[in-house]
C-alpha positions as CSV (number, residue, x, y, z in Angstrom):
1,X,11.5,11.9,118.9
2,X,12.8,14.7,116.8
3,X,10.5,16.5,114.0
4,X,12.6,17.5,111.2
5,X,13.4,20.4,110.5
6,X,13.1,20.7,106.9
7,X,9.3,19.8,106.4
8,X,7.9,20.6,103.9
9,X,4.1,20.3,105.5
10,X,4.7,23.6,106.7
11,X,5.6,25.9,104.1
12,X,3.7,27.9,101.9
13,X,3.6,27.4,98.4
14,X,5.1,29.8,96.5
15,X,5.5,28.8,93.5
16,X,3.0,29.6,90.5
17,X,1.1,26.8,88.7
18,X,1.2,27.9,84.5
19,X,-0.7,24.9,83.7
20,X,-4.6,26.3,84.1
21,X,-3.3,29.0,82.5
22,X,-1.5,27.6,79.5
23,X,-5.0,25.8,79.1
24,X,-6.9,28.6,79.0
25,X,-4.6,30.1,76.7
26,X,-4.8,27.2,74.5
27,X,-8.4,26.6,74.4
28,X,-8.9,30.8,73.5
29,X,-6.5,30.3,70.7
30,X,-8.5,27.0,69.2
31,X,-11.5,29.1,69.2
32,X,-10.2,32.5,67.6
33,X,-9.4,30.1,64.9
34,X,-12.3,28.5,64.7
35,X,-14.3,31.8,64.7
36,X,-12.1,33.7,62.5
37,X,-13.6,32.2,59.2
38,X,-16.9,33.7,59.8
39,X,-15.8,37.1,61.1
40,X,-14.5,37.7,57.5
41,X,-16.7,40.7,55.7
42,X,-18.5,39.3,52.4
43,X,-17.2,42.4,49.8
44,X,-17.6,42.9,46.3
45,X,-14.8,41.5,44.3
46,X,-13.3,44.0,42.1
47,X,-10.6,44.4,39.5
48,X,-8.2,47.5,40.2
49,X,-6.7,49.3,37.4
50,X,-4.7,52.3,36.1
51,X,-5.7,54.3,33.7
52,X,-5.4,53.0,30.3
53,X,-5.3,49.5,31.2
54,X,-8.3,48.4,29.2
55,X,-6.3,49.6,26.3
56,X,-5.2,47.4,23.8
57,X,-7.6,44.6,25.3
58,X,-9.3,43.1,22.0
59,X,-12.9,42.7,23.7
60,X,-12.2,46.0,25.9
61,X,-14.9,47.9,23.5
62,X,-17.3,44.9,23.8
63,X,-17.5,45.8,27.8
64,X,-19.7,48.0,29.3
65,X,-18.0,51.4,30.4
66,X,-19.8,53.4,33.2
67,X,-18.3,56.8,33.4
68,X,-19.0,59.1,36.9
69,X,-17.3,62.9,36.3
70,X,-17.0,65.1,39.5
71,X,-20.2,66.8,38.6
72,X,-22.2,63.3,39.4
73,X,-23.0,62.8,35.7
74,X,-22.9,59.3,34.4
75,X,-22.6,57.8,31.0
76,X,-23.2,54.1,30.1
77,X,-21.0,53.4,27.1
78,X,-20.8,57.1,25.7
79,X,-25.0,57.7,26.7
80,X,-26.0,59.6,29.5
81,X,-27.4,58.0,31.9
82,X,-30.3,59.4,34.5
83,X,-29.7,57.8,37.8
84,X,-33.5,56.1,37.7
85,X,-32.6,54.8,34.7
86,X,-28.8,53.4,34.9
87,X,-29.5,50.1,35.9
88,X,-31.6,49.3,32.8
89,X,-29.2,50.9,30.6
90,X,-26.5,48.2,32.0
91,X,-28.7,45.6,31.7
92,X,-29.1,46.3,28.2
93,X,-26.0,46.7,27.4
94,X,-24.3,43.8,29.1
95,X,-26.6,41.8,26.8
96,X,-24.5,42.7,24.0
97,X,-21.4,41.8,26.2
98,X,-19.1,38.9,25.8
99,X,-17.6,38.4,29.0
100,X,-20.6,40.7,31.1
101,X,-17.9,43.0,32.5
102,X,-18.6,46.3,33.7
103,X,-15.8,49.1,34.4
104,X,-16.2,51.9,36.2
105,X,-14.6,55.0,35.3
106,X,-14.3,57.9,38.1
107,X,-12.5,60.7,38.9
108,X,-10.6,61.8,42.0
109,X,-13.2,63.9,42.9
110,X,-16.2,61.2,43.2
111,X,-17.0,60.0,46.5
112,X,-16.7,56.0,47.5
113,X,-20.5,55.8,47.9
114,X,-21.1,56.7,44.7
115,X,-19.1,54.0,42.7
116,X,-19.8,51.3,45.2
117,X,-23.2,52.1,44.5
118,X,-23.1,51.5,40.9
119,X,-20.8,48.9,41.7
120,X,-24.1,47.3,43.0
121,X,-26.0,48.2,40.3
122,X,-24.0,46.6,37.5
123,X,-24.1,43.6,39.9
124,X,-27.5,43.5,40.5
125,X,-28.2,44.0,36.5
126,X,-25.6,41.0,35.6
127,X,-22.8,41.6,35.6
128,X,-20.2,38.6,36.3
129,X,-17.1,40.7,36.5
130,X,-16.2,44.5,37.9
131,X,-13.4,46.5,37.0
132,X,-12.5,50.5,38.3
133,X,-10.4,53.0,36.5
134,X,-9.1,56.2,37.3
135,X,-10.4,58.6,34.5
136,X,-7.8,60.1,32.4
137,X,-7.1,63.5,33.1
138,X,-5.1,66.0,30.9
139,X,-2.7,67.9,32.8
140,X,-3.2,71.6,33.6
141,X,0.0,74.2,32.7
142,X,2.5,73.6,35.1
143,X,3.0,70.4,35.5
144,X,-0.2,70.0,38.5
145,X,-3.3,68.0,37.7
């Protein structure tokens, strides 16, 4: 009796089996998406504008308009406004509000901190909607600003 000489008992297997890892694959991919909803940061929502853009609004005077200059100084509606004191100013004067909008004016100049924190103050004081502007600034001589 003759054994064969093509069996295939004795080879090696060479070949590579995808299948564990297509699974594995698949089961990381179900599982990023189920995870990915809660990874999301929780932000302030905010309304970006140009300067300007409150312009020609019919309730844009009714708002409450937080100015910060590069100095740090900030006015609530044309008042200054000591930092210890800001958040009642806002409170007070989103009462007279229609729509409880705040808009925060700044300049180039002011740093992020700043504005998101009175970002968080108008928030915390009321406020249903937020709005940042670039303040208008007149251009020097030659063209630079």
């Amino acid at each position: 009796m003759a054994i064969g000489a093509g069996s295939k008992g004795e080879e090696p297997i060479t070949a590579i089996n995808v299948t564990p890892l297509v699974d594995v694959c698949l089961v990381l991919v179900i599982i990023f998406m189920a995870v990915a909803p809660f990874a999301m940061t929780m932000g302030i929502k905010v309304l970006e504008s140009r300067a300007k853009a409150a312009e020609g609004k019919a309730s844009a005077e009714d708002n409450v308009t937080v100015k910060l200059d590069v100095s740090g100084q900030i006015t609530v509606n044309g008042a200054a406004a000591p930092p210890d004191q800001l958040k009642p100013m806002i409170m007070t004067a989103l009462q007279k509000s229609k729509d409880r909008m705040v808009i925060v004016t700044a300049d180039d100049g002011n740093r992020v901190g700043q504005v998101v924190a009175i970002l968080d103050l108008a928030k915390e004081a009321g406020a249903l909607k937020l709005a940042i502007l670039k303040s208008e600034t007149v251009p020097a001589p030659g063209g630079k600003t």
